[in-house]
C-alpha positions in Angstrom: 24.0 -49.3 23.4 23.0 -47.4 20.5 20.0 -46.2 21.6 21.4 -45.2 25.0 24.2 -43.0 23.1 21.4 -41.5 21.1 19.2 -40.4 24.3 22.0 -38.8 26.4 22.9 -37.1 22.7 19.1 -35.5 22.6 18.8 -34.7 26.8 22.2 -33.2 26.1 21.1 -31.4 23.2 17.9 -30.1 25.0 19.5 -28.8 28.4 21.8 -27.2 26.5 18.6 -25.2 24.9 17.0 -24.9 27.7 20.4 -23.2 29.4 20.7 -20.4 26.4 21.2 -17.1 27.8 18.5 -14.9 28.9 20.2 -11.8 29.6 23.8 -10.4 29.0 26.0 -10.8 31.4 29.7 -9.0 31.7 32.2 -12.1 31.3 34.8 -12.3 34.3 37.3 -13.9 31.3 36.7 -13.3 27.8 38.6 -16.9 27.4 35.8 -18.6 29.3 33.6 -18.2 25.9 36.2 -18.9 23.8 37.7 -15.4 23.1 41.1 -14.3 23.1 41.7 -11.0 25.6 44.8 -9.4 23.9 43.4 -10.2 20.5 39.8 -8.5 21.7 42.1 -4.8 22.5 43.7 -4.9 19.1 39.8 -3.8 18.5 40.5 -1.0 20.5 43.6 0.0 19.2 41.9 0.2 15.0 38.9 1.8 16.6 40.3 4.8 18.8 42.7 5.2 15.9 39.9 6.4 13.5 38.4 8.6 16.2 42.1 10.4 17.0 42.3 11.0 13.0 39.1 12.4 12.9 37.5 9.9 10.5 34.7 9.5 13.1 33.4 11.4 15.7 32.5 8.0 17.7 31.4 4.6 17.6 30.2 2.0 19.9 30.9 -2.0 19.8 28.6 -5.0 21.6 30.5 -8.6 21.2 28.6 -11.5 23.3 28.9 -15.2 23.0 26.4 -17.2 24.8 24.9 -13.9 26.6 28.8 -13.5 28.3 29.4 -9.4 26.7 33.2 -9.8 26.2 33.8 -6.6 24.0 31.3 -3.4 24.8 32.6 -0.1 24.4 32.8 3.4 23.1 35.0 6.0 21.6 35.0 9.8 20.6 32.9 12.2 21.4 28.6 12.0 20.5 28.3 15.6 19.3 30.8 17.7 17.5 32.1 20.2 19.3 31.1 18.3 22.3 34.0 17.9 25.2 31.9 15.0 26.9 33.2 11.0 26.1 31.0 9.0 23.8 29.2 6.4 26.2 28.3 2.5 25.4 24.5 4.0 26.5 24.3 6.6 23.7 21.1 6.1 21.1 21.9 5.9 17.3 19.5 6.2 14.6 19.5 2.8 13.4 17.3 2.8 9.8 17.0 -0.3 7.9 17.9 -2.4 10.7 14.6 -1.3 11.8 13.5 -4.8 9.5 14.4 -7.1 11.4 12.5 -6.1 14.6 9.2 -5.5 12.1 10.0 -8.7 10.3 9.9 -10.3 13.8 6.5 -8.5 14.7 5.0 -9.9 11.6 6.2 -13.3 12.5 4.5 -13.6 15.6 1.8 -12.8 13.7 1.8 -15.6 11.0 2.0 -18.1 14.3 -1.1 -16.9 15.3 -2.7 -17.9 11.9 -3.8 -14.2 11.1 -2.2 -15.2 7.4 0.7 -17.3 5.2 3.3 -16.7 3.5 2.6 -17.6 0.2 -0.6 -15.5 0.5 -1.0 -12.6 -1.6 -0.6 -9.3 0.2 -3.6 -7.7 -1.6 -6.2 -9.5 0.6 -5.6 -7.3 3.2 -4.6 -4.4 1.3 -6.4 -4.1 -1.4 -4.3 -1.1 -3.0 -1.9 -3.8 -4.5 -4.6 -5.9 -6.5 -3.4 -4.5 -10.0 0.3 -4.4 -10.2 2.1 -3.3 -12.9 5.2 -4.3 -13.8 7.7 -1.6 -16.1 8.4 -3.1 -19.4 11.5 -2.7 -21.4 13.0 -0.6 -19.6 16.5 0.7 -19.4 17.9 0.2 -15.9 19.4 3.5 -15.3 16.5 5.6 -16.7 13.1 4.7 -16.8 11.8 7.9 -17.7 10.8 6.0 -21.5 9.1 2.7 -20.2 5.8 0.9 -20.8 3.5 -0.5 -18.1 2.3 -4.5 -18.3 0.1 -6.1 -15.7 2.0 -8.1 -13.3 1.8 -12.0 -14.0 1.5 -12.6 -10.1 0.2 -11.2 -7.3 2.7 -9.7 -4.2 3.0 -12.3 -1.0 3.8 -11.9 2.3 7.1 -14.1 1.2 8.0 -12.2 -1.8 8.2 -8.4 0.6 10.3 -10.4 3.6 12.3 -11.7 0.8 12.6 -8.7 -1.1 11.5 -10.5 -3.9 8.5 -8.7 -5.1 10.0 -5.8 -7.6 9.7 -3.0 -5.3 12.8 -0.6 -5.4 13.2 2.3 -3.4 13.9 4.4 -6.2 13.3 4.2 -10.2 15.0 7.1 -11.7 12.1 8.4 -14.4 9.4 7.7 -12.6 10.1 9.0 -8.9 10.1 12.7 -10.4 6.2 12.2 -11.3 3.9 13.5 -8.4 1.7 10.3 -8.5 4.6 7.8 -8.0 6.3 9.9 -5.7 6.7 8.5 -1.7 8.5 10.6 1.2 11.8 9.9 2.5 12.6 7.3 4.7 12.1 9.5 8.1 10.0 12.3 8.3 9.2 15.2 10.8 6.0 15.9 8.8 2.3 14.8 9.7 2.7 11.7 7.2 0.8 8.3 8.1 2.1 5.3 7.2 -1.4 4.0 5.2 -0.6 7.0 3.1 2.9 6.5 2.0 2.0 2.4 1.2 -0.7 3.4 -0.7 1.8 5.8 -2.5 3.7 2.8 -3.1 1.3 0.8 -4.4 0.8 3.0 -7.0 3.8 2.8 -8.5 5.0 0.4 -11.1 7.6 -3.0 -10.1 10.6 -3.1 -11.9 10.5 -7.2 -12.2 7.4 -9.6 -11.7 7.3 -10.7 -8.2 9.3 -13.6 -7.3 11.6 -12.8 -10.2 14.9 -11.9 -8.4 16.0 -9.7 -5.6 15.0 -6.0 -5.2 16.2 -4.2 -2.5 13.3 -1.6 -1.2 10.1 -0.3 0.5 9.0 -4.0 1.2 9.3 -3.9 5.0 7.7 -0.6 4.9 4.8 -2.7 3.5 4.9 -5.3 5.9 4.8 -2.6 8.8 1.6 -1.8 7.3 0.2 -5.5 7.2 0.9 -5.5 10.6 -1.2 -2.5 11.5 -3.7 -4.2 9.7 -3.9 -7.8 10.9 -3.5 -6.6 14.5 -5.7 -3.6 14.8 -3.3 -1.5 16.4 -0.6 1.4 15.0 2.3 -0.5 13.9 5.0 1.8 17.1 2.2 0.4 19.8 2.3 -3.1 18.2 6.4 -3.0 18.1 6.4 -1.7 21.6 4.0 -4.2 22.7 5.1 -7.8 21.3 8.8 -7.0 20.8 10.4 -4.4 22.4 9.1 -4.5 25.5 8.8 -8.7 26.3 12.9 -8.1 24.7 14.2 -5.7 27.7 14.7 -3.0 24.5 13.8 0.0 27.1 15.4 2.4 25.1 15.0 1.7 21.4 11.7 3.9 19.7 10.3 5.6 16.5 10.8 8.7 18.4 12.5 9.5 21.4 10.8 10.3 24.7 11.8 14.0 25.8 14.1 13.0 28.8 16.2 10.6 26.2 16.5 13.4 23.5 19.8 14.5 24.9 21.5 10.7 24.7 20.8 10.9 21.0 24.1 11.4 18.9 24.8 13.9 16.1 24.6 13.1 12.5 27.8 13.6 10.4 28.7 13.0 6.5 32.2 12.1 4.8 31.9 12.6 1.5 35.3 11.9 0.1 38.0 9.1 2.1 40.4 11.2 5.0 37.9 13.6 5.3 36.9 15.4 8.8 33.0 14.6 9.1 31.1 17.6 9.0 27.1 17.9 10.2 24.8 16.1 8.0 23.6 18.8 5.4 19.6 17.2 5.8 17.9 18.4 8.7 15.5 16.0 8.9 17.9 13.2 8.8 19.4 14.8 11.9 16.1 15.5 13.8 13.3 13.0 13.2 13.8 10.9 15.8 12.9 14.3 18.2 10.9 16.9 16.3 8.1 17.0 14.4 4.4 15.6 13.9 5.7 12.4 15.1 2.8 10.3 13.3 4.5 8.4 10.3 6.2 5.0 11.6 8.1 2.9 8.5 8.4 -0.9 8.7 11.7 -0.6 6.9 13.3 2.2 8.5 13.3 5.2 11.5 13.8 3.5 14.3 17.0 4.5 17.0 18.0 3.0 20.0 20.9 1.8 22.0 23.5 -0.8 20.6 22.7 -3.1 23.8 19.5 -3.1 23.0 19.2 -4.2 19.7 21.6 -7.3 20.5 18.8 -8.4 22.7 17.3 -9.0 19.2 19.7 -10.5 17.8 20.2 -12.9 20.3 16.9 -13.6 19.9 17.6 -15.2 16.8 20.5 -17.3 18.2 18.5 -18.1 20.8 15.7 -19.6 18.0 12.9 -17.5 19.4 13.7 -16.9 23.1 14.9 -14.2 24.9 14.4 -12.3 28.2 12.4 -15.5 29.6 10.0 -14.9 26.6 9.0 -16.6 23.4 8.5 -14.9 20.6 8.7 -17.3 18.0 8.9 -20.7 17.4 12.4 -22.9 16.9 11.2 -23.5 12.9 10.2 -20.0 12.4 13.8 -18.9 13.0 14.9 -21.6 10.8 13.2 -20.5 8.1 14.2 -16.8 8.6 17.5 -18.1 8.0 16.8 -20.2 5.3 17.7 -19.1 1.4 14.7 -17.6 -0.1 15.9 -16.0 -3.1 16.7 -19.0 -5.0 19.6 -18.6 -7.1 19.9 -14.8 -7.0 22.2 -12.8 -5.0 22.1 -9.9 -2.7 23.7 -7.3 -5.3 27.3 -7.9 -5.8 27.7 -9.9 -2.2 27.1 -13.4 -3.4 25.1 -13.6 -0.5 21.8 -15.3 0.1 18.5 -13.3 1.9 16.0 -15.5 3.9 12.9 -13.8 5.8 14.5 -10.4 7.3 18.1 -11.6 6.9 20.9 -11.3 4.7 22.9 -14.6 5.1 26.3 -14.9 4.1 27.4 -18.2 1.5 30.2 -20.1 1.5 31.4 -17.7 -1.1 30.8 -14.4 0.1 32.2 -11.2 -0.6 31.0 -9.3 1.8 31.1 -11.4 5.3 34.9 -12.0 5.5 35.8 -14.3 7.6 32.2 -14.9 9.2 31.0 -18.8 9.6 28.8 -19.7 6.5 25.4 -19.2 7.3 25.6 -16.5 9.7 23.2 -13.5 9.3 23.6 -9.8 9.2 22.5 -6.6 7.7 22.7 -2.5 8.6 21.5 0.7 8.4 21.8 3.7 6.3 23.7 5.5 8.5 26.6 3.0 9.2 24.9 1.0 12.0 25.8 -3.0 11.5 25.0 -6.0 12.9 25.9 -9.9 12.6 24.1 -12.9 13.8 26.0 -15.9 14.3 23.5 -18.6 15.6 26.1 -21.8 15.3 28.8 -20.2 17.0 26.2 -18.6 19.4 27.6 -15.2 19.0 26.2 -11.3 18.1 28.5 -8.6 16.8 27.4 -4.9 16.1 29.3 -1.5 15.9 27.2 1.7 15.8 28.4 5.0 14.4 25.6 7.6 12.8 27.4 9.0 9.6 26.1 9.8 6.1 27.6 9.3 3.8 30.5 7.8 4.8 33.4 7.2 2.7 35.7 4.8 5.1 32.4 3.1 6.8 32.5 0.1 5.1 36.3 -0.5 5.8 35.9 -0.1 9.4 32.8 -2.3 9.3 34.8 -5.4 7.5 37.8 -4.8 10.0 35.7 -5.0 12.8 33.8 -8.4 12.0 37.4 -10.0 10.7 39.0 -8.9 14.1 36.2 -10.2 16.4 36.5 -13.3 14.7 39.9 -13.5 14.8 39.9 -13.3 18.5 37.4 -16.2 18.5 39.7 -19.0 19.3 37.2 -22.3 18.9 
C-alpha cells in the first residue's frame, strides 16, 4: 500500500511539472488561482493615489500565479508634459535587473561544460591573475590605503555571488585615472572588454569569498560570456534567452520604431516632491542615442514589464518557459540556494544565491513574502519578486532617480499582493 501511495505521489508530482505554464494567460477569475478580486483593486486604489499627488509620473504592475496574469496594469502618464495614458506595453529602463537574464546566459553555459563554478575566472581572462586586495583601509575613504596580493583567486561562484570584493565604487581610489571605469550606461563608443579590463585593474576591498560586495561582478560575467561563447555578449543574450523566452521587446538598445514607447526619466530628491527630469542626460538617453557598442552584464538593459516576467517565471518554472529549456531543474535550485554563508545582503538580513537575492525567515526587507522567495531591482525603481513555492511573479516598474518615496511604494505593493493571496 505504501508503495502504491508513494507512486501516485511522484506521477502526481510529475504531471503537475509537466502542466506548468508556458505562456501568460489573462485569468477569467482572479479566485481561480487563489487571489482575492476586491483585495487585488485596493492595489489600484494606493497606486493611482501616488500618480494624482504627483509623486510619480506612472508605473506599471504584472501579478501571475501559475501563468493566470490576475493584476497587469498602468497609471499616469509616460512623459511629462505628456497628455497620453501610461500603457501596460510601455518600455522602462530596467538596470541591475539586467543580472539575472546575464546570470541565466552564463548558466546555460556552465551546462554545456564550457567551465565551473569554483573555477577561477582568470583562466579565461587573464587581466584578473594578480589581484590585489586594499589593506587597512578605512571604509569611507580609501584615499590612504596599502595594496596586498589577494590570498585567492576570483571564481565564477564568487562574481554570481557577489562574493569576490568588487564594489562599484571605493571613494579614494575611483578619482585616480587608472582605476577609473565608466558609468553604468553609456552613449559613448566604450566596449565592454575595455571597461573589465578597467576593472581588473583596480584593487578588492575584501579577499574573495570573504563576505558580500555588491558591484561590477555581473558586468564581469557578461564578459565571460563573450568569451566562452565567441559571440558579443547583446547577440548571445538575444540569442539563448531572449528570444527562446518570447522577450520581443526587451534590448541593450532600442530599435528605432520602439524609441517612442520608451518612458521619461524623472528624480525626487526630497519625500512629497513633484519629480522633475533626470538632471543626467545619458541616464535618460542610452537606451536610444549614441555609439551603441558598450553592453554591461550588470546593467543597461530596458524592456517591457511583461516581458521580463517571462524570466521570472522561468525560474518558477525551474528552467522552462515558452516550450523551451533553458536550464536544468538543479541549476535553478542552486540559483536559489544560500551562497554567502553567514553574511547578509547589507542591512536586509537576506541571503544571495547565484543572481538572486533570497529573502530569510528574518528579513527586513521582503515583508510579508514566503521565506525563500527571490527578488531584486533596478536603479531606477524597477522590482521584481520570484516566488517559486507559491508559483507566483510580482513586479512594478516606474523609471525614477532618485526617488525618495520608491522604496515605500515598492514594500506596499509586495505586502498588498500578498495580502490578496488567499492560500
Amino acid at each position: 500500500m505504501k508503495n502504491l501511495l508513494f507512486l501516485l505521489a511522484f506521477l502526481t508530482s510529475n504531471f503537475l511539472a509537466g502542466q506548468r505554464a508556458q505562456n501568460f494567460t489573462p485569468t477569467k477569475s482572479p479566485a481561480n488561482v487563489g487571489f482575492s478580486a476586491e483585495r487585488l483593486a485596493r492595489i489600484d486604489t494606493m497606486l493611482q493615489g501616488y500618480v494624482n499627488r504627483g509623486v510619480v509620473p506612472s508605473i506599471v504592475t504584472f501579478v501571475a500565479r501559475r501563468g493566470q496574469i490576475v493584476h497587469h496594469k498602468a497609471f499616469g502618464t509616460p512623459r511629462l508634459g505628456d497628455k497620453t495614458a501610461a500603457r501596460t506595453d510601455d518600455i522602462y529602463r530596467i538596470m541591475s535587473q539586467t543580472k539575472l537574464i546575464t546570470t541565466v546566459g552564463l548558466l546555460i553555459l556552465l551546462e554545456e561544460g564550457k567551465f565551473h563554478l569554483d573555477q577561477n575566472i582568470s583562466d579565461f581572462l587573464p587581466a584578473f591573475k594578480k589581484m590585489q586586495v586594499l589593506g587597512n583601509p578605512d571604509e569611507k575613504d580609501f584615499s590612504k590605503f596599502t595594496l596586498r596580493p589577494a590570498a585567492r583567486g576570483i571564481t565564477f561562484r564568487h562574481l554570481l555571488s557577489h562574493t569576490a570584493g568588487i564594489p562599484y565604487n571605493i571613494n579614494g581610489v575611483d578619482e585616480r585615472p587608472e582605476f577609473a571605469v565608466p558609468m553604468l550606461a553609456s552613449i559613448g563608443n566604450e566596449k565592454l572588454e575595455d571597461v573589465v579590463n578597467k576593472i581588473a585593474a583596480r584593487p578588492l576591498i575584501s579577499e574573495p569569498g570573504e563576505k558580500y560586495v555588491y558591484g561590477w561582478n555581473t558586468d564581469i560575467v557578461g564578459r565571460l560570456i563573450e568569451v566562452l561563447s565567441g559571440q558579443p555578449l547583446d547577440v548571445f543574450i538575444q540569442n539563448r534567452v531572449c528570444q527562446p523566452l518570447g522577450m520581443t521587446d526587451t534590448y541593450y538598445y532600442l530599435p528605432k520604431e520602439k524609441t517612442s514607447r520608451l518612458v521619461g526619466l524623472w528624480s525626487q530628491d526630497n519625500r512629497g516632491e513633484k519629480p522633475h527630469e533626470h538632471a543626467n542626460e545619458i541616464y535618460r538617453k542610452y537606451p536610444t542615442d549614441g555609439g551603441r557598442s558598450l553592453f554591461y552584464g550588470g546593467s543597461g538593459m530596458s524592456g517591457t514589464i511583461s516581458d521580463y516576467a517571462r524570466i521570472c517565471q522561468l525560474i518558477v518554472n525551474k528552467g522552462e518557459f515558452n516550450g523551451h529549456r533553458l536550464l536544468a531543474p538543479a541549476t535553478v535550485n542552486l540559483m536559489l540556494t544560500n551562497q554567502i554563508g553567514d553574511n547578509f545582503v547589507w542591512d536586509r538580513h537576506d541571503k544571495f544565491g547565484l543572481g538572486l537575492q533570497i529573502f530569510s525567515p528574518e528579513t527586513k526587507y521582503g515583508d510579508n513574502a514566503t521565506p525563500g522567495a527571490a527578488m531584486w531591482g533596478g536603479y531606477f525603481a524597477t522590482e521584481y519578486t520570484i516566488d517559486v513555492e507559491k508559483e507566483l511573479v510580482l513586479l512594478v516598474y516606474t523609471n525614477v532617480q532618485p526617488f525618495a518615496q520608491g522604496g515605500e511604494i515598492g514594500h506596499k505593493f509586495r505586502t498588498m499582493v500578498y495580502a490578496a493571496l488567499m492560500e
